[in-house]
C-alpha positions in Angstrom: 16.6 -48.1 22.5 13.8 -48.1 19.6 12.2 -51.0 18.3 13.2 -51.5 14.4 11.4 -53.6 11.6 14.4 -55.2 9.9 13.5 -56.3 6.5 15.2 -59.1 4.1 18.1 -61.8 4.2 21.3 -59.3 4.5 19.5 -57.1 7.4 18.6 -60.0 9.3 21.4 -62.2 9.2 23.6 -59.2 10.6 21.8 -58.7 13.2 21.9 -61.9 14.2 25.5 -62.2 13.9 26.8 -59.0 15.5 23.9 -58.3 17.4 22.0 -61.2 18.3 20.9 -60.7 21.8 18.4 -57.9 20.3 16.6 -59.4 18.1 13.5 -59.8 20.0 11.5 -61.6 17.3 12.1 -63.6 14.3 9.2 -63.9 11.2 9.5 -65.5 8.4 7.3 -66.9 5.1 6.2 -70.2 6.2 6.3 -71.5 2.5 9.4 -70.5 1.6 12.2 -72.8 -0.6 14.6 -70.2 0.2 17.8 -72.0 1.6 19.1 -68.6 3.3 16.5 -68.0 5.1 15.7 -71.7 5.8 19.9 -71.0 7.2 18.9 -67.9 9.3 16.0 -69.9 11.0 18.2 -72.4 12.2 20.9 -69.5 13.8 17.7 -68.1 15.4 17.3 -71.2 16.8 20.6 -71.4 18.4 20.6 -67.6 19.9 17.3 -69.2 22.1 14.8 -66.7 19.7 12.4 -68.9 18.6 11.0 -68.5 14.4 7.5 -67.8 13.9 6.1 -69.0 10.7 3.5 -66.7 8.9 1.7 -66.4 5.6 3.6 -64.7 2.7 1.1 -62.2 2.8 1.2 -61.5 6.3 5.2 -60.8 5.7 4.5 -58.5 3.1 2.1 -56.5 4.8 5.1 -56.1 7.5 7.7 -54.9 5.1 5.5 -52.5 3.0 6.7 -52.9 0.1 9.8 -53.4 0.4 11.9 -56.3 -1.1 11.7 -58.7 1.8 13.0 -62.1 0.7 10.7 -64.0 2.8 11.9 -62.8 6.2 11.9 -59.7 9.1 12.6 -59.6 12.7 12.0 -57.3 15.1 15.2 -55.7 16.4 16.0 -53.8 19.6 18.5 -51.0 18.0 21.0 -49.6 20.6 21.2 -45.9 20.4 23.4 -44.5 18.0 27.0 -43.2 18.7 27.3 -39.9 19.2 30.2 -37.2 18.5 31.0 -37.8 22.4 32.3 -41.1 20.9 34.5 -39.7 18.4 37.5 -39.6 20.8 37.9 -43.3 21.5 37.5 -44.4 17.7 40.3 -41.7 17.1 42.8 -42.8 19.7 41.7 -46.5 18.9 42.2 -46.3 15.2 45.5 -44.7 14.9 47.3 -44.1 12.1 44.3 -46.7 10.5 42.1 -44.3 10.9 39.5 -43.7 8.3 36.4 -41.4 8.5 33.7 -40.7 5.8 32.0 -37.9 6.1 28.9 -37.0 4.6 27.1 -33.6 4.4 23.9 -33.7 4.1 23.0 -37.0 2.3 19.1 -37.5 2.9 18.6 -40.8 0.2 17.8 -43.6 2.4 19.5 -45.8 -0.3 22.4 -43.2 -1.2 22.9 -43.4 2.3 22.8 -47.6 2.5 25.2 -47.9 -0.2 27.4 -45.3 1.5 27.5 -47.8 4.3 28.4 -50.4 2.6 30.8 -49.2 0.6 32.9 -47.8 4.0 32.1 -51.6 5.0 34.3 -52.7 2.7 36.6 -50.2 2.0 37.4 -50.7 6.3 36.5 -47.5 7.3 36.6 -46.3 10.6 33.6 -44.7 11.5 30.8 -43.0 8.9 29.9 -39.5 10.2 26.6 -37.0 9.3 24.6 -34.2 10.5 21.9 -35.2 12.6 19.2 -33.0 10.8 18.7 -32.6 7.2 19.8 -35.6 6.7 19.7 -39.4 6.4 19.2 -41.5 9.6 19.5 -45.0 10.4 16.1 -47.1 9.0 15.0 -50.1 7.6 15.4 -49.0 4.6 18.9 -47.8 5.0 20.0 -51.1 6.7 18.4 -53.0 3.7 20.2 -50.8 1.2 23.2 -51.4 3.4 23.3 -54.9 3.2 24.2 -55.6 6.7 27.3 -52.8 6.5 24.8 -51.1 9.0 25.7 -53.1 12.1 29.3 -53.3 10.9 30.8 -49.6 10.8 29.0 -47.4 13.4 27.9 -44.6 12.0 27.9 -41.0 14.5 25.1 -38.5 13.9 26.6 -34.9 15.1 24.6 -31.8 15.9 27.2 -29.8 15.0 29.3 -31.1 11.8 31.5 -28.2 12.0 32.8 -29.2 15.4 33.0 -32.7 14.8 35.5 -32.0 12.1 37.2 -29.9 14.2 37.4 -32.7 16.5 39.3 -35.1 13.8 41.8 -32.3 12.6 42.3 -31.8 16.6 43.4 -35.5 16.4 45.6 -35.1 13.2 42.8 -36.3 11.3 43.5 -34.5 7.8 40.5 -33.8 5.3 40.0 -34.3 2.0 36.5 -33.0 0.4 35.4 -34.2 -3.0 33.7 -31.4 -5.3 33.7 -30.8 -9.1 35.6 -27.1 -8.2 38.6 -29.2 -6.4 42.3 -27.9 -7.1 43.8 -31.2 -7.7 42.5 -34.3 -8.8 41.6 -37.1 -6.0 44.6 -39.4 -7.4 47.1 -36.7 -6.2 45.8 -36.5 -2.9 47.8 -38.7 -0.2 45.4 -40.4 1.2 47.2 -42.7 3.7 47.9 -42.0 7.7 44.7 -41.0 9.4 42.3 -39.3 7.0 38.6 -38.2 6.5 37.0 -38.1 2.9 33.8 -35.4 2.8 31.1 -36.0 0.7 28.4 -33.8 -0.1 24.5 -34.1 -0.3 22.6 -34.8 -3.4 21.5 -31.2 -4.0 24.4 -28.8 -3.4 27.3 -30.5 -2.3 29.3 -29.5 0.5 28.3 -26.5 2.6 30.7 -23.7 3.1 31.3 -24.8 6.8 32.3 -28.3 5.7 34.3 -26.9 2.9 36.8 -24.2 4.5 37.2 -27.3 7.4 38.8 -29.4 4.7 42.3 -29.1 4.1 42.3 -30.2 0.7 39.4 -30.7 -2.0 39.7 -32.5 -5.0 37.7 -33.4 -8.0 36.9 -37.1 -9.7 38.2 -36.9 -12.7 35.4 -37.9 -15.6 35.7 -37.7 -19.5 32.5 -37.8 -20.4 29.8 -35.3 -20.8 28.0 -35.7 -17.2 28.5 -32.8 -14.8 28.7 -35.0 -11.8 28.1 -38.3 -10.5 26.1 -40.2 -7.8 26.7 -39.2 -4.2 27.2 -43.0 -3.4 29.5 -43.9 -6.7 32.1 -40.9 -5.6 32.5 -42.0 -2.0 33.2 -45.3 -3.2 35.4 -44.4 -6.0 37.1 -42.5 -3.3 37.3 -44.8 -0.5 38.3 -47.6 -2.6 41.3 -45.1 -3.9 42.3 -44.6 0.0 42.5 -48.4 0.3 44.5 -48.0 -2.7 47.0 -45.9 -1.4 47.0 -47.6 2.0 47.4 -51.0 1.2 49.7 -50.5 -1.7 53.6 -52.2 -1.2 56.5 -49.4 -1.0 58.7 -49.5 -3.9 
């Protein structure tokens, strides 16, 4: 396990609520009006981690510079799930099951709102590459807003294989790209499915594209070629929840 820096109100206060028994050490601005945190101190309290108090300048040394609403703790993060892991979210999810995939995403932030949107959307599991990409940091569990200790997300050596791993499960794939053959609202997205983003730069890679059995395009009448890694996946997801949640006629 690796010692974090968690930084502002949302990173905090999941940790303490899903995760309390790591959070080795809770800091906060000693001046603070802010009721929140004022809130989390108190929950601190009753996990047995005792508040420190420090000057708001001391705090902002911490985060540096990041937005840290007056509060950080120090967080024991357990190690993150692996593809060996993949199995047992499969089998547990069912015909629930719900996998975002991204390929390549290396924006901290792209990849924090990424989380959050799978958060909400109730996705299974968030999958990516382990290199050339994103990983799990404070900055990504900020950007996250606390969707980071919610949905686990796997880092794979081999994304390839991984995938191969879902469609072994009856996991089908849908990747978004602007080339797609059909547009994302004709895709059935209910049963278990996976939606595959690409990366910032160049999208998909041809691996990741030939494992997909189906990729689709988000339809757009505007002028703009393409949109935000993080907008599309949760245009997407929220169109699988959609689908899935929608009552038969």
């Amino acid at each position: 396990m690796s010692i974090e820096l968690l930084i502002g109100i949302n990173s905090v206060e999941a940790a303490l609520e899903h995760d309390a028994g790591n959070v080795l050490e809770l800091l906060f601005d000693g001046g603070t009006d802010n009721a929140r945190v004022k809130e989390l101190v108190e929950i601190a309290r009753k996990h047995g981690i005792r508040p420190q108090p420090l000057p708001k300048t001391a705090i902002e040394r911490m985060a540096d510079g990041e937005r840290h609403q007056g509060i950080v703790a120090r967080y024991r993060a357990p190690p993150p799930k692996t593809e060996d892991d993949l199995d047992a979210l499969i089998t547990a999810a069912g015909n629930n099951a719900l996998f975002l995939i991204l390929d390549g995403v290396t924006d901290p932030h792209n990849l924090g709102a990424c989380l959050r949107s799978a958060e909400a959307a109730g996705v299974t599991a968030v999958i990516a590459p382990k290199d050339r990409a994103a990983s799990l940091t404070a900055t990504v569990r900020r950007a996250s807003a606390g969707a980071a200790d919610r949905v686990p997300l796997i880092s794979v050596t081999n994304l390839a294989r991984a995938l191969k791993v879902l469609k072994d499960h009856g996991v089908w794939l849908t990747g978004l790209a602007g080339e797609g053959t059909q547009t994302l609202y004709d895709v059935d997205l209910r049963g278990p499915v996976g939606i595959v983003m690409g990366g910032e730069g160049d999208g998909m890679r041809r691996l990741t594209r030939e494992s997909c059995d189906f990729v689709a395009l988000i339809p757009m009448v505007g002028k703009v070629e393409s949109l935000n890694v993080s907008v599309a996946c949760g245009i997407a997801l929220f169109e699988a929840l959609r689908q899935r949640t929608a009552k038969k006629k």
